[in-house]
N, CA, C and O atoms as a GROMACS GRO file, in nm:
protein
  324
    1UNK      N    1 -12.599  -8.189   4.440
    1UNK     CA    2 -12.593  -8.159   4.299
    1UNK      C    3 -12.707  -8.066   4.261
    1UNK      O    4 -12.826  -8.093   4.274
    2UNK      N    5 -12.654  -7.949   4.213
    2UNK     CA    6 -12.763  -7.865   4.187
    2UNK      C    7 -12.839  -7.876   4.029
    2UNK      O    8 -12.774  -7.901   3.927
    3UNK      N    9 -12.977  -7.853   4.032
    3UNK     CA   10 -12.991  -7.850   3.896
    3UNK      C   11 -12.976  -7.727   3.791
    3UNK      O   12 -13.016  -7.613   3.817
    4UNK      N   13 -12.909  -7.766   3.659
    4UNK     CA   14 -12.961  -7.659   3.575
    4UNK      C   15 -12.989  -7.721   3.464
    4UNK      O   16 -12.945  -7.819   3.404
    5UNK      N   17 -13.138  -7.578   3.437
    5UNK     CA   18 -13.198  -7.602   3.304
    5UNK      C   19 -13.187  -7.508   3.242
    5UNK      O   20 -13.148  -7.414   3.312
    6UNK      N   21 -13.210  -7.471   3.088
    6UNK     CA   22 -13.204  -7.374   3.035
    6UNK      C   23 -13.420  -7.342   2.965
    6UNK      O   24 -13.514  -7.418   2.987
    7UNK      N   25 -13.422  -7.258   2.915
    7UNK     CA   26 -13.540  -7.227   2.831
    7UNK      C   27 -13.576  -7.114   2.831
    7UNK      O   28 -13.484  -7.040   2.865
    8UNK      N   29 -13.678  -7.056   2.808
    8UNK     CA   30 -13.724  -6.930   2.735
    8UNK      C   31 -13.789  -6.843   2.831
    8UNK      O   32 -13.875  -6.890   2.905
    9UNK      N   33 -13.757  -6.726   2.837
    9UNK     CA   34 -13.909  -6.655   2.909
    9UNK      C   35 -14.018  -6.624   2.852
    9UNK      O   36 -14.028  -6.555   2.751
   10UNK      N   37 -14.118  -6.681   2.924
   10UNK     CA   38 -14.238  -6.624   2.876
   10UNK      C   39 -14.302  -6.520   2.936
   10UNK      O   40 -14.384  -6.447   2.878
   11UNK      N   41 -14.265  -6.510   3.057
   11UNK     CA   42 -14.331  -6.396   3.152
   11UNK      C   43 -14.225  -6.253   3.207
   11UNK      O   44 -14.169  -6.314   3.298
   12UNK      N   45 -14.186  -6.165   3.210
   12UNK     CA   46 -14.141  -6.087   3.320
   12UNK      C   47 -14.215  -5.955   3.372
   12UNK      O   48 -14.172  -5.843   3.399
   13UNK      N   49 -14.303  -5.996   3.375
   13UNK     CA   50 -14.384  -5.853   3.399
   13UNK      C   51 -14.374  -5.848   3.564
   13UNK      O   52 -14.436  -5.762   3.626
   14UNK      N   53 -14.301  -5.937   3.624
   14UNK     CA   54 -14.278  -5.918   3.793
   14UNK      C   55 -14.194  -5.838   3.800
   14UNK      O   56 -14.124  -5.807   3.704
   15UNK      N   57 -14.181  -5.774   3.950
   15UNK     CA   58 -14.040  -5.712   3.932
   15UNK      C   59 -13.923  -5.759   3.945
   15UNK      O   60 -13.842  -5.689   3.884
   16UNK      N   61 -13.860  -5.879   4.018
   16UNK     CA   62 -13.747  -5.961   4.008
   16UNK      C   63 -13.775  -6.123   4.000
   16UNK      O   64 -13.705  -6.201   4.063
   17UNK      N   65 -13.861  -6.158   3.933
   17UNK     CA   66 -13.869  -6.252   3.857
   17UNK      C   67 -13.940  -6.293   3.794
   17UNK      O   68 -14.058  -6.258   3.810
   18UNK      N   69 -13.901  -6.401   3.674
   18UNK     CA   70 -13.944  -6.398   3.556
   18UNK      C   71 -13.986  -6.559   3.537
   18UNK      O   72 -13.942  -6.645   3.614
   19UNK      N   73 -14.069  -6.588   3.433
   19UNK     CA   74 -14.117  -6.764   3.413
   19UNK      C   75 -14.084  -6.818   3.316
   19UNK      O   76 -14.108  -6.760   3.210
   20UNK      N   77 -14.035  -6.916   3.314
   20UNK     CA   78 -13.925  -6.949   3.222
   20UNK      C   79 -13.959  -7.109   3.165
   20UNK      O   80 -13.965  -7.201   3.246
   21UNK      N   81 -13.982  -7.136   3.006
   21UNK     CA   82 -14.061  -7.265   3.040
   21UNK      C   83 -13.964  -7.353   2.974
   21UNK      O   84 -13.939  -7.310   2.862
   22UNK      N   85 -13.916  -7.434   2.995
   22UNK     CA   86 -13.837  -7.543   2.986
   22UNK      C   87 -13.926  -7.623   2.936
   22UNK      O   88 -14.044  -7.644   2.969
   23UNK      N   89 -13.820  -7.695   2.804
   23UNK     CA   90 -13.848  -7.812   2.712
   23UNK      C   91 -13.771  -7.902   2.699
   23UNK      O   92 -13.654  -7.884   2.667
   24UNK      N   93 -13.836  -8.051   2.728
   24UNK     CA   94 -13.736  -8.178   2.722
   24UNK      C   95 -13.812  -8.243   2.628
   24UNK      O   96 -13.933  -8.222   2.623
   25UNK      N   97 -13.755  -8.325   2.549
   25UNK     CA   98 -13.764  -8.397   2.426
   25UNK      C   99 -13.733  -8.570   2.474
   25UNK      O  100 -13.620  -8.606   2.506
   26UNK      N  101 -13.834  -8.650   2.472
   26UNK     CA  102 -13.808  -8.809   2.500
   26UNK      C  103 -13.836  -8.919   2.385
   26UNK      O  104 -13.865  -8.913   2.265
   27UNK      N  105 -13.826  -8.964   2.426
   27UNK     CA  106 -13.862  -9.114   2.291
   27UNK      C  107 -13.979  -9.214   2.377
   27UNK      O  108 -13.970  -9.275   2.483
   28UNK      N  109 -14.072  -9.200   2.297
   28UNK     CA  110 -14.215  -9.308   2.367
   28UNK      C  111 -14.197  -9.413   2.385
   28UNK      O  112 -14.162  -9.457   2.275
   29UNK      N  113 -14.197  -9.498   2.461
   29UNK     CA  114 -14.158  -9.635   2.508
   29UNK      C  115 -14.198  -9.733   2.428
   29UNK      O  116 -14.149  -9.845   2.418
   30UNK      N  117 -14.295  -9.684   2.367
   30UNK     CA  118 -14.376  -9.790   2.291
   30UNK      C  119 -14.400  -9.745   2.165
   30UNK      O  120 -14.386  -9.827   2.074
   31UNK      N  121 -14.438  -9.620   2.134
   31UNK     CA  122 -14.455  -9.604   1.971
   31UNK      C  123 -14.319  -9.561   1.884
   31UNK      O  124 -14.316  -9.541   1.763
   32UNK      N  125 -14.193  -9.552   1.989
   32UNK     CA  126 -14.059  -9.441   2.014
   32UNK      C  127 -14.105  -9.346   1.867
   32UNK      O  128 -14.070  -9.366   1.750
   33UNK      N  129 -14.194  -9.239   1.924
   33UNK     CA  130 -14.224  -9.125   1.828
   33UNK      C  131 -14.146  -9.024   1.944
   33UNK      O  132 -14.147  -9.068   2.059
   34UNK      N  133 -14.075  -8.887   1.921
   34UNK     CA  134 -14.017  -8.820   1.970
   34UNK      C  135 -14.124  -8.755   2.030
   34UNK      O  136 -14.215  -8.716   1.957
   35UNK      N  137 -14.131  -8.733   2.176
   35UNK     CA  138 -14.250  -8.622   2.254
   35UNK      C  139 -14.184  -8.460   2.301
   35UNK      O  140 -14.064  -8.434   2.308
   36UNK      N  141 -14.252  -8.402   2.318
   36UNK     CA  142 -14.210  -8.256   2.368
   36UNK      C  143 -14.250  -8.191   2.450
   36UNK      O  144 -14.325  -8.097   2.423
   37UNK      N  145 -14.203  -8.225   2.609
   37UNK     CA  146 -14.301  -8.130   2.706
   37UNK      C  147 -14.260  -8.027   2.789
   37UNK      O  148 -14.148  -8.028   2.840
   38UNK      N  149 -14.352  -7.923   2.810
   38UNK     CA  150 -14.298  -7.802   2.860
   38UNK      C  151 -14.311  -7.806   3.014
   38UNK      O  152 -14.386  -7.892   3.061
   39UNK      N  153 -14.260  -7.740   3.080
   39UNK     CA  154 -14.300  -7.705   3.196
   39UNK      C  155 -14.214  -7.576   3.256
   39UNK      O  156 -14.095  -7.564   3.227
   40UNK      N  157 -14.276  -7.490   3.334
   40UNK     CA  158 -14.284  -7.355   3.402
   40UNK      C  159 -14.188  -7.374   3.472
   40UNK      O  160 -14.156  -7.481   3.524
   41UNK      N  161 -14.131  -7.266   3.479
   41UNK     CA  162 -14.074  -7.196   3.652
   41UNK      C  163 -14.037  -7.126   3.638
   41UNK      O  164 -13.983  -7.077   3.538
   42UNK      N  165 -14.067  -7.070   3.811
   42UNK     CA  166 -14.061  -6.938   3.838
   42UNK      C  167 -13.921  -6.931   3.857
   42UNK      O  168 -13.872  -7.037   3.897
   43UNK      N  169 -13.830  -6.822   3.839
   43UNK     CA  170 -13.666  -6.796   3.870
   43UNK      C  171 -13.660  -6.617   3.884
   43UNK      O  172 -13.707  -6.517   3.829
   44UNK      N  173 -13.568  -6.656   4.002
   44UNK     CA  174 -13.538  -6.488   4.052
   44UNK      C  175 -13.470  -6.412   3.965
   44UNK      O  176 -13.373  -6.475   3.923
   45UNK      N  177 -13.478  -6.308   3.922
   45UNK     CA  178 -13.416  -6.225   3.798
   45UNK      C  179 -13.336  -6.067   3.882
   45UNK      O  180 -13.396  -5.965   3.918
   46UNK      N  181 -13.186  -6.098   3.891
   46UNK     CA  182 -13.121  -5.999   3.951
   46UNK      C  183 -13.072  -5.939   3.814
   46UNK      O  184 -13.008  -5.836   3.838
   47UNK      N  185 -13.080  -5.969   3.670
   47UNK     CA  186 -12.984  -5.905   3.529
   47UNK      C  187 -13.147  -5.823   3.444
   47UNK      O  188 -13.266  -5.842   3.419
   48UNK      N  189 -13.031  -5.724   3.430
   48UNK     CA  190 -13.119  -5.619   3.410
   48UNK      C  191 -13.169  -5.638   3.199
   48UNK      O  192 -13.067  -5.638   3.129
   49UNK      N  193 -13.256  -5.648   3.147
   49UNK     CA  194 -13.249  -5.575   3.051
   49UNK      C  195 -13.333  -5.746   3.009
   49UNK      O  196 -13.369  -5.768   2.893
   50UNK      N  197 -13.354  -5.847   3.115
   50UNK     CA  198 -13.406  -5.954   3.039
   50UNK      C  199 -13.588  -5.926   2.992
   50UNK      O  200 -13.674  -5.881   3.068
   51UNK      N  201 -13.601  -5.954   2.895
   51UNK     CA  202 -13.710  -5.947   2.834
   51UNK      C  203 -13.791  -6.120   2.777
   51UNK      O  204 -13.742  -6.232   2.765
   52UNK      N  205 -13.942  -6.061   2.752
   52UNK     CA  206 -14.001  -6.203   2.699
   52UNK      C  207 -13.916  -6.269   2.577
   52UNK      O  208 -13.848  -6.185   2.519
   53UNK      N  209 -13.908  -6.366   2.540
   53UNK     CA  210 -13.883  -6.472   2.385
   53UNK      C  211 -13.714  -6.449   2.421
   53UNK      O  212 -13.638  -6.463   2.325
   54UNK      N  213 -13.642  -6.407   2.577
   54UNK     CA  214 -13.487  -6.398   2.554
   54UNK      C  215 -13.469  -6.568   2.609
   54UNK      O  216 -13.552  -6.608   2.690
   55UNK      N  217 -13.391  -6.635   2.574
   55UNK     CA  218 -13.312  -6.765   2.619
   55UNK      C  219 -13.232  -6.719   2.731
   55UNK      O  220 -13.158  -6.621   2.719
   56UNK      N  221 -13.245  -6.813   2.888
   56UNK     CA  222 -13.151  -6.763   2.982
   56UNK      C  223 -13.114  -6.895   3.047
   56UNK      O  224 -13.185  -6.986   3.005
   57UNK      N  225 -13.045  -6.925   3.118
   57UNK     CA  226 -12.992  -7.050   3.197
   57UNK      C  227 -13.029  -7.033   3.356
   57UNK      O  228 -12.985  -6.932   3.410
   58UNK      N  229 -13.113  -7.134   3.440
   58UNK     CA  230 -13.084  -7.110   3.564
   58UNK      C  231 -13.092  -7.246   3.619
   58UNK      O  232 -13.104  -7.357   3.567
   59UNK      N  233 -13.081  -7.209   3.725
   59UNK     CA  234 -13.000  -7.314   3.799
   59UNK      C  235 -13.103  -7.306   3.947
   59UNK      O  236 -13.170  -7.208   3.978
   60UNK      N  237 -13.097  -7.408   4.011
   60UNK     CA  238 -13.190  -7.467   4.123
   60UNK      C  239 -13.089  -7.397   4.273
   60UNK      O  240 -12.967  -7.386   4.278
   61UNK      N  241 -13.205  -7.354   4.395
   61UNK     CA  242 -13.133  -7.297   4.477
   61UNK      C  243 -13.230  -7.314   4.574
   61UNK      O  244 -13.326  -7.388   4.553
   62UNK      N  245 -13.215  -7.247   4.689
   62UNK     CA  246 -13.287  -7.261   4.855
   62UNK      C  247 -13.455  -7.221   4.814
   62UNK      O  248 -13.442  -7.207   4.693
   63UNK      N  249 -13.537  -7.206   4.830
   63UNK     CA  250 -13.645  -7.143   4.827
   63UNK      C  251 -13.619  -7.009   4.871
   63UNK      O  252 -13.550  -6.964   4.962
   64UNK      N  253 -13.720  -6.935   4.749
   64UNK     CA  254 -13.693  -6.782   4.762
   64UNK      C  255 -13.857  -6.741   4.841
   64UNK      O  256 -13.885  -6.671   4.939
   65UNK      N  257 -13.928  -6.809   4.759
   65UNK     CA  258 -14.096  -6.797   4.807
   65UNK      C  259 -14.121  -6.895   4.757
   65UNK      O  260 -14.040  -6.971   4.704
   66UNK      N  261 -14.300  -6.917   4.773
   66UNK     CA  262 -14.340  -7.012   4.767
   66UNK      C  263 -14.334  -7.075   4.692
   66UNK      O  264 -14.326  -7.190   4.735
   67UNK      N  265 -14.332  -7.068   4.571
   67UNK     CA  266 -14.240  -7.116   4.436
   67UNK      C  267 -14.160  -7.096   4.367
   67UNK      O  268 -14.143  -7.168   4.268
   68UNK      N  269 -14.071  -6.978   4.396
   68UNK     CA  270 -13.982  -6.970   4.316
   68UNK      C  271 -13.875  -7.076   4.379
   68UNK      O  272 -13.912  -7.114   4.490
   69UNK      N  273 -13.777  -7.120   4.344
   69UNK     CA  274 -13.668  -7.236   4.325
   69UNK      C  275 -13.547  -7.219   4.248
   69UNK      O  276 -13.444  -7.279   4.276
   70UNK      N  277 -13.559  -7.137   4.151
   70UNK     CA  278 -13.455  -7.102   4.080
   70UNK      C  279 -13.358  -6.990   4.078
   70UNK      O  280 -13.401  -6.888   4.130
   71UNK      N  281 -13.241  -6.985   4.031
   71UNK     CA  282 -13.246  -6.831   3.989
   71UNK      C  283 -13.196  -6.833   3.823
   71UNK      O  284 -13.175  -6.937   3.761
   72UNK      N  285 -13.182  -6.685   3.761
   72UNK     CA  286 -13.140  -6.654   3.641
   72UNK      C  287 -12.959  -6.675   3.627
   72UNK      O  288 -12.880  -6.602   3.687
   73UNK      N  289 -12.932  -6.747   3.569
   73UNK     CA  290 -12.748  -6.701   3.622
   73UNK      C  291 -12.702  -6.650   3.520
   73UNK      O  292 -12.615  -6.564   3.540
   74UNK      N  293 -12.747  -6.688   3.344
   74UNK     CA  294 -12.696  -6.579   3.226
   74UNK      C  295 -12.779  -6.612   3.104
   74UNK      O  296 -12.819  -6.721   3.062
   75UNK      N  297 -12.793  -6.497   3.062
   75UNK     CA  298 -12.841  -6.471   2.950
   75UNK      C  299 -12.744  -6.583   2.796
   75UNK      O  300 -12.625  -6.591   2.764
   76UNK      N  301 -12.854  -6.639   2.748
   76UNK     CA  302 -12.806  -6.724   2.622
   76UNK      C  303 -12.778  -6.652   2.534
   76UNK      O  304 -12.810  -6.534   2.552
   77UNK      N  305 -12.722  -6.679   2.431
   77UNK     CA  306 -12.709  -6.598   2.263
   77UNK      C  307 -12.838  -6.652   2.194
   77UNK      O  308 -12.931  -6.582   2.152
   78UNK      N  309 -12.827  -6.816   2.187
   78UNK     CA  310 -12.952  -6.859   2.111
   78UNK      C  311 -13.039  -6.983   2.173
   78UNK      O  312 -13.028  -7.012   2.292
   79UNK      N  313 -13.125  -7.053   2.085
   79UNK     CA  314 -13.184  -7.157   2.121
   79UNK      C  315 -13.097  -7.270   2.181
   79UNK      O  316 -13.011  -7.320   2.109
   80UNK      N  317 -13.115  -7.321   2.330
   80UNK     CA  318 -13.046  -7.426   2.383
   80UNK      C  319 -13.078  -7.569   2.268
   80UNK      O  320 -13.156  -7.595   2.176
   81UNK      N  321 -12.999  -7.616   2.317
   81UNK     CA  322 -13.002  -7.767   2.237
   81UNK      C  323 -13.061  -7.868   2.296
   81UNK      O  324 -13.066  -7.978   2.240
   0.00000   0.00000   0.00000
């Protein structure tokens, strides 16, 4: 089962790939106040024209290098849910 996440770029100043930071939203076990945490990754970028603040979807794959893990598979319209 492969994974996919969606979230934002923050980085593409590489040349085929870009950092992309993913946000999940939980409920605190104990105070259940809603939390919000981010986290990075690196994803291979074969679509041309992606830029910083664009929404894209990728999905989990073989190791490309030492950290990348992902790739880009499409460009969003808007904010994931």
């Amino acid at each position: 089962m492969t994974k996919t996440l969606s979230g934002k770029i923050v980085s593409s100043k590489m040349k085929k790939t870009v950092v992309v930071s993913v946000e999940r939203k939980f409920r605190h076990p104990k105070y259940h106040k809603v939390i919000i945490r981010h986290k990075k990754y690196k994803a291979h970028n074969e679509i041309e024209g992606l830029k910083e603040a664009d929404y894209v979807k990728i999905q989990e794959t073989k190791p490309m290098s030492k950290e990348k893990r992902f790739i880009v598979i499409e460009k969003l319209k808007q904010k994931p849910n």
